[in-house]
C-alpha angles and dihedrals in degrees: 000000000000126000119266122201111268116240139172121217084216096060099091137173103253096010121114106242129200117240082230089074095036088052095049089046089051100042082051091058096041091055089043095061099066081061098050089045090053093049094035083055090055091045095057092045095046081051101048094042086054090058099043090060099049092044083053089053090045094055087041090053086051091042092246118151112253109169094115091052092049093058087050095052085048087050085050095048089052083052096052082051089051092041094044088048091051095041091059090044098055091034079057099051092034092060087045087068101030099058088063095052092036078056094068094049105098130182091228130066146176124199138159118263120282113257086223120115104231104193105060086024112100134197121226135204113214132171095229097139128045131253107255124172116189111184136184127175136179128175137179118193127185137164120182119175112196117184131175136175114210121195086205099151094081090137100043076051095058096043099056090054094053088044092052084049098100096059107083129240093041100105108084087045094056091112099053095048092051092049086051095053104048086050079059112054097037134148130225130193110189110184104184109178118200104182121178137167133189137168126180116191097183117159124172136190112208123215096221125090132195112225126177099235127195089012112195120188128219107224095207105051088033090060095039085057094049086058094041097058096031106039094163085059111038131156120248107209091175089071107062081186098064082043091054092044093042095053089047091042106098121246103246120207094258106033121123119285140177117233115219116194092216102170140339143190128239151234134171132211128198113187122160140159130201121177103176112191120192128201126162120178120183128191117195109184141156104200098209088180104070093028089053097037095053099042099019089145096054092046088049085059114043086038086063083051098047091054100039089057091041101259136115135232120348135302126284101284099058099046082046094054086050098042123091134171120195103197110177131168124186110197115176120187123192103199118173119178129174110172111174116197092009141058105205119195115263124205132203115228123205120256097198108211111220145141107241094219143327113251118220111195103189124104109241095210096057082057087052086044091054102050093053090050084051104049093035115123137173090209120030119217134171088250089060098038088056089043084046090052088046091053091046086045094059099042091060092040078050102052088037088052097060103036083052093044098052095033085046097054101032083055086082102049088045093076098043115103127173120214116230144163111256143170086274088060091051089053095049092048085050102050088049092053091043075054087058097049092055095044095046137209086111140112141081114241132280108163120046127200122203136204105200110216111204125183102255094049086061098048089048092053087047095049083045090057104035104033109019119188130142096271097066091031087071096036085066134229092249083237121096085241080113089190133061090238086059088062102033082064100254105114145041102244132260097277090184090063114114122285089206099086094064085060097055 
């Protein structure tokens, strides 16, 4: 599968981070370029080598030599073997380094308040980065339908021959009833594969950032997190004295800082993967042993009425209670989605679940052939006409049994239908987050400013609020308030101070 931009739920707009998040996020992605430079490698040969061969049909179309530019297309087709080799090898190693860092990377997280004072802070859009889309699609698509009819009740044939063997006349029509029978009780085994694959590698930079702007600090909170998150070097705001020394004391290059996440830009990713495998198996089948077996009396009687009145078999109930019809269908359906900055809709598609016909096997004119052996007579008599019309009878009840039996049973497993995610769903997920691109407010950060507290910063803005006087006025708060009022919680904020300190 494709890369996807590493994030962390904890890295939010306003919040203070750690550098240890920030540091996980960046080694994934440095360990993830190797990976896009080796794809985005392939990509180009399998293109060029696309273009190479139709520009060599095209000269051959126009009777333009184009031996030289064959052997460089074959140059270029050694070069996409070599690429595609050395692309799974670093995607390998590259996974290798990436699932432990992946590993540290949890959905829930806890963090102290942010010092930011939410309610005069605003948030700007501003178009600072630029709009990029980078696609690849392959798709393989294949649908195979396999049916076959097998005659496979060759001894229940056989068993109700010998069964109807009693009633006279039915020798001579021994074959017929054993052909009906085993078109009967047949058997069908319908594997239609429908096999599809689709993967879709999509990744976007957007032009808009967020910037906190104009960004206002709250003192307080800002001084309760420093000593929440650096105990060993807190700030004592009951001694003026330790203020006043703090704010003259020079920032050094390793003291302590917050770290305040002030704006961002963003990108976007969308990856997925569907595979969709269809298999549908059906069993039709009247199992004569265990029907005759358990009411062979029943079936002795109404067998001599059947015939007597031209008919064959017994009524409906009994070839119900023998009938039974095994219809399964095994869909599996392999869907994989990773959508970063977006969440795009997703919709199930019906699988209808069918059998695509019901095979006879048997030839209808030896059917034909059989009951004109049967009612043929050198003499005809009442008594043979009426055995003839019997015969004729039966052949039809015969031929109306088994087309009833199997149509009767397959009406059911025509209205059944499975929903299931497809290629189709995969399309539509994609077209409605190629929608919210264009659209905007979307995107996961990939770019990360960050606004640096340091102690002093915050004693100056406390003494500014608390004890202001013109020395700590010009010193400044290290907010864009750009007034004492601002931070005393007075004003709104100067919302025409420069951005560009959020960005720093």
């Amino acid at each position: 599968m494709p890369t996807t931009i590493p994030y962390d739920p904890s890295l939010v707009l306003g919040n203070i981070v750690t550098l240890e998040k920030l540091t996980n996020i960046e080694q994934i992605s440095q360990a993830e370029a190797p990976v896009n430079a080796a794809e985005d490698e392939l990509n180009s040969l399998i293109a060029m080598k696309r273009s190479l061969d139709m520009t060599i049909q095209d000269m051959l179309n126009m009777n333009i030599d184009a031996d030289q530019l064959v052997q460089e297309s074959v140059k270029v087709g050694q070069s996409i073997q070599q690429a595609a080799i050395n692309y799974a090898q670093v995607k390998l190693a590259a996974e290798q380094k990436i699932q432990p860092l992946r590993a540290k990377i949890a959905m829930i997280n806890s963090s102290v308040e942010s010092p930011m004072d939410y309610n005069k802070s605003q948030i700007k859009k501003m178009p600072l980065a630029a709009d990029s889309l980078k696609m690849n699609c392959q798709y393989f698509g294949f649908d195979k339908n396999e049916q076959s009819s097998d005659a496979h009740a060759s001894t229940i044939a056989g068993f109700v021959s010998d069964s109807l063997s009693l009633f006279g006349g039915y020798e001579s029509g021994t074959g017929t009833v054993k052909s009906s029978v085993q078109q009967q009780v047949s058997s069908q085994h319908q594997n239609h594969s429908i096999a599809g694959t689709l993967v879709i590698s999509i990744n976007c930079t957007h032009k808009d950032a967020l910037l906190l702007a104009p960004y206002i600090l709250d003192v307080d909170k800002a001084i309760r997190v420093w000593n929440q998150e650096f105990p060993k070097d807190q700030l004592n705001v009951m001694s003026i004295a330790s203020i006043i020394e703090t704010m003259m004391a020079k920032d050094s290059q390793g003291e302590n800082k917050l770290q305040l996440l002030s704006g961002a830009t963003f990108g976007s990713c969308f990856v997925g993967m569907v595979h969709v495998l269809n298999t549908t198996e059906t069993d039709s089948s009247q199992r004569m042993y265990s029907v005759a077996e358990s009411i062979q009396g029943q079936f002795e009687v109404g067998g001599w009425w059947a015939h007597e009145t031209g008919g064959f078999g017994v009524d409906s109930s009994f070839s119900n209670d023998a009938k039974n019809l095994l219809s399964t269908q095994n869909v599996t359906s392999h869907c994989t989605l990773t959508v970063m900055g977006s969440i795009p809709s997703i919709k199930a598609n019906s699988v209808d679940m069918f059998v695509k016909e019901f095979n006879m096997n048997d030839d209808p004119l030896k059917g034909v052939q059989t009951l004109q052996g049967a009612t043929t007579d050198e003499m005809n008599t009442i008594s043979s006409s009426a055995e003839a019309a019997r015969t004729g009878q039966q052949m039809i009840a015969m031929k109306s049994a088994g087309i009833t039996s199997a149509l009767s049973a397959l009406s059911d497993s025509d209205k059944k239908s499975n929903q299931i995610l497809d290629t189709n769903s995969m399309m539509d997920a994609m077209q409605d987050y190629i929608n919210k691109c264009l659209a905007g407010n979307i995107g996961v950060p990939i770019n990360y400013y960050l606004k640096p507290i340091t102690k002093s910063e915050l004693a100056g803005a406390w003494l500014k609020k608390y004890h202001p006087n013109k020395m700590n006025n010009a010193l400044g708060s290290g907010d864009d308030s750009g007034d004492s009022s601002s931070s005393s919680g007075a004003g709104s904020g100067d919302s025409s101070s420069d951005a560009s300190s959020s960005g720093s």
